[in-house]
C-alpha positions as CSV (number, residue, x, y, z in Angstrom):
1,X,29.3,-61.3,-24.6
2,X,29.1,-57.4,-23.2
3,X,31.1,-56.5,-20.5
4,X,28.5,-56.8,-18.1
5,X,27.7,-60.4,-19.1
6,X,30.9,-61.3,-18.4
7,X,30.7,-59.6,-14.8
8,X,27.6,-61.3,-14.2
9,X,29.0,-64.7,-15.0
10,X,31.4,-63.8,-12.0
11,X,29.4,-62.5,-9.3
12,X,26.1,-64.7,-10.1
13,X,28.0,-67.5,-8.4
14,X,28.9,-65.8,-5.0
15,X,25.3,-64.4,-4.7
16,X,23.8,-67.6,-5.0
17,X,26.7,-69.0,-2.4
18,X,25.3,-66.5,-0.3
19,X,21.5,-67.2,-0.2
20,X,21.5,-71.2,0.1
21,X,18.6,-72.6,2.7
22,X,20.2,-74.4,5.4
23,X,18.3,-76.3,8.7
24,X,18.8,-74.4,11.8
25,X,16.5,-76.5,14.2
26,X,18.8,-78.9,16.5
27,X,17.8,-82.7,16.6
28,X,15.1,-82.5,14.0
29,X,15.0,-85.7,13.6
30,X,15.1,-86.9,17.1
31,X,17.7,-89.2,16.4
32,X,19.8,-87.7,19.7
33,X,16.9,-88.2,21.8
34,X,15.2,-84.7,22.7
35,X,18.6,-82.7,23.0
36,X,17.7,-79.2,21.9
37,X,13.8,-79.7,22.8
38,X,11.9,-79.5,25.9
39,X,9.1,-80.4,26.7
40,X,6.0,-79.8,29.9
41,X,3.1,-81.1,30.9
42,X,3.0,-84.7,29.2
43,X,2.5,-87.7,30.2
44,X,5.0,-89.4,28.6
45,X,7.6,-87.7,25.8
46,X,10.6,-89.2,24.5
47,X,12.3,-90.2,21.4
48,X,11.3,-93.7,20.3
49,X,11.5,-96.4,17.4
50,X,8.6,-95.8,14.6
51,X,10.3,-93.2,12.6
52,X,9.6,-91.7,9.5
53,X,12.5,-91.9,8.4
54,X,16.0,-92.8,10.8
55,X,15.5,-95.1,14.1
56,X,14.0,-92.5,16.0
57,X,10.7,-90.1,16.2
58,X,9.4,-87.9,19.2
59,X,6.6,-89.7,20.9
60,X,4.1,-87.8,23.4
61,X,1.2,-88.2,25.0
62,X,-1.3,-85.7,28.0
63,X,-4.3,-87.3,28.9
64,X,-5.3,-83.9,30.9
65,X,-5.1,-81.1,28.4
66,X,-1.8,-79.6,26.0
67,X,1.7,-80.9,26.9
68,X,4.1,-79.0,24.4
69,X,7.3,-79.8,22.8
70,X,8.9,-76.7,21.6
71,X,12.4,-75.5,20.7
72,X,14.3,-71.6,20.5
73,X,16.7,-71.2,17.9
74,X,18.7,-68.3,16.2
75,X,16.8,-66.1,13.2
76,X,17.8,-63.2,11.3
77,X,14.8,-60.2,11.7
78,X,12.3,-60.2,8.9
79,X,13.8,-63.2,7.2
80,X,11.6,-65.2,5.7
81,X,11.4,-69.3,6.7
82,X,10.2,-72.4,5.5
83,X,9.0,-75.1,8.2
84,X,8.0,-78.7,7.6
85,X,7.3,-81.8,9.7
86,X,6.0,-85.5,9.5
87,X,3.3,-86.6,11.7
88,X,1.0,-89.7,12.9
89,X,-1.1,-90.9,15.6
90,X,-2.2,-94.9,15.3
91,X,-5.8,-93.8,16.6
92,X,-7.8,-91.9,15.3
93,X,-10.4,-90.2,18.3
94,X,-11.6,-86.7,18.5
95,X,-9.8,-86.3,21.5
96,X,-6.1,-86.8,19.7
97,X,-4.8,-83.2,18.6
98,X,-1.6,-81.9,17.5
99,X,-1.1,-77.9,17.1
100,X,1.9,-75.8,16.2
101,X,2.9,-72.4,17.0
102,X,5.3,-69.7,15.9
103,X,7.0,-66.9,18.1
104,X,3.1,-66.5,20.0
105,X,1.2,-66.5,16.5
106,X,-1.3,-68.1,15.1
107,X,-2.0,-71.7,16.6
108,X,-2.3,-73.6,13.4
109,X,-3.7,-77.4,14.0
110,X,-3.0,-80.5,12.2
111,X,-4.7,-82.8,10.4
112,X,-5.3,-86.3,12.5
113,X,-3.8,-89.3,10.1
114,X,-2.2,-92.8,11.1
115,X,0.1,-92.4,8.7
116,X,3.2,-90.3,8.7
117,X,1.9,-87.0,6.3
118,X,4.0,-84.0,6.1
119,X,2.6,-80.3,7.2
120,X,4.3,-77.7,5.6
121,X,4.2,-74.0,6.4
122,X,6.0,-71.0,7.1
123,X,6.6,-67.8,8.6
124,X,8.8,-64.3,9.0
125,X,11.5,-63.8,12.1
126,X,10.0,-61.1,14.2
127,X,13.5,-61.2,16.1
128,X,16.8,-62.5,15.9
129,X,15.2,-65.6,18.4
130,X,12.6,-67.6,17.5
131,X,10.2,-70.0,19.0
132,X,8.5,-73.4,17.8
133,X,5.6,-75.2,20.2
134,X,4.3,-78.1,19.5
135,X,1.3,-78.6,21.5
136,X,-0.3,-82.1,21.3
137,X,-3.4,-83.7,23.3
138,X,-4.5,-87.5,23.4
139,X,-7.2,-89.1,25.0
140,X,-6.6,-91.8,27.7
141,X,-5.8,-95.2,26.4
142,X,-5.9,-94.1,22.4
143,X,-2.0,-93.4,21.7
144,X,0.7,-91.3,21.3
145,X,1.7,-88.7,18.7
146,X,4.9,-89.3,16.5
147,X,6.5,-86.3,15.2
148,X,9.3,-86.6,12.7
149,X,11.6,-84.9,10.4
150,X,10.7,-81.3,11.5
151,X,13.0,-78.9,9.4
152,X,13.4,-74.7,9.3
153,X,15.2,-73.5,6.7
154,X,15.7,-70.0,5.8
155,X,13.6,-69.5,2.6
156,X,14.9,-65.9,2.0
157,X,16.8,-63.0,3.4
158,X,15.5,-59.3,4.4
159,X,16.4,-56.8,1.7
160,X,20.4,-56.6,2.0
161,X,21.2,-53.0,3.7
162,X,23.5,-50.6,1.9
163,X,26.5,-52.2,3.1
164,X,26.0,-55.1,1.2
165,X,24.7,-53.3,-2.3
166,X,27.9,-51.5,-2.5
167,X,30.3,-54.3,-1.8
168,X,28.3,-56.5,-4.4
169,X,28.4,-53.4,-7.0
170,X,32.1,-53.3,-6.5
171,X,32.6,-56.7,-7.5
172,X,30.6,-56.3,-10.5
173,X,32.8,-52.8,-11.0
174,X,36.4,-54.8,-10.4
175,X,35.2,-57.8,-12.8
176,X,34.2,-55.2,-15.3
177,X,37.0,-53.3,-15.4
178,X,38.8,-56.7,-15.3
179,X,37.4,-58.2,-18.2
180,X,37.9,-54.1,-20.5
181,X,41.5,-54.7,-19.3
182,X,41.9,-58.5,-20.7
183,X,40.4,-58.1,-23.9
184,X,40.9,-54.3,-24.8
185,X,37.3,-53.4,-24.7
């Protein structure tokens, strides 16, 4: 094994330690009722039994147009996330919608099902805030939406600035010289 393989063996372990996804939404799950969301304009929003997975799912209805459900939470500037959700309605009707929106972009819409079926997507921090809207839309007397399991989790970081190249290539330096020192290399 070169020197450098050696080195590597060392500092591979700390990188990864230092690029591992974690959730950074609050209540994704609705299990603490809607702490960390708000909500406007429904009809009725809350966090009820008929989970997809826990006791608890957000349930909301507007019979007069989009009510949103939405939550602002702490990014890092051109980092890269990963978003995902679960998501029913028990009746199907044309006038049942459910829509999501990042940071004011693209209003992406969701399929319609009356089972719980996972939307995945993703997007890129424009700032070191960003913001998640739900907006959803029923019909009078068809149902309520159920949204469950909604997860952001960074997927990867912006391009480390110098700062953190040299501290990294003086690790691998130290373990280098290290490892010429213990076996006479």
């Amino acid at each position: 094994m070169t020197i450098l393989q050696k080195a590597l063996t060392v500092i591979a372990p700390a990188v990864l330690l230092t690029s591992t996804s974690h959730a950074i939404l609050i209540n994704g799950g609705f299990e603490s009722g809607l702490t960390g969301w708000t909500t406007s304009g429904a009809d009725s929003a809350a966090a009820t039994a008929g989970a997809h997975s826990g006791s608890f799912a957000f349930q909301g209805f507007d019979n007069s147009g989009f009510a949103t459900l939405s939550q602002s939470f702490a990014t890092t500037t051109g980092a890269v996330y990963d978003f995902s959700f679960f998501s029913r309605i028990p009746v199907i009707h044309p006038g049942n919608i459910l829509r999501y929106q990042f940071n004011g972009g693209p209003i992406v819409t969701v399929p319609t099902t009356t089972t719980y079926t996972q939307t995945i997507g993703g997007f890129t921090a424009l700032g070191s805030t960003s913001v998640l809207n739900f907006y959803f839309e029923t019909d009078p007397g068809t149902s309520a939406w159920l949204i469950d399991d909604v997860t952001v989790t960074l997927a990867s970081s912006p391009v480390p600035d110098g700062g953190s190249s040299i501290a990294l290539l003086g690790l691998a330096m130290t373990a280098a010289a290290g490892f010429r020192r213990k076996f006479g290399i």
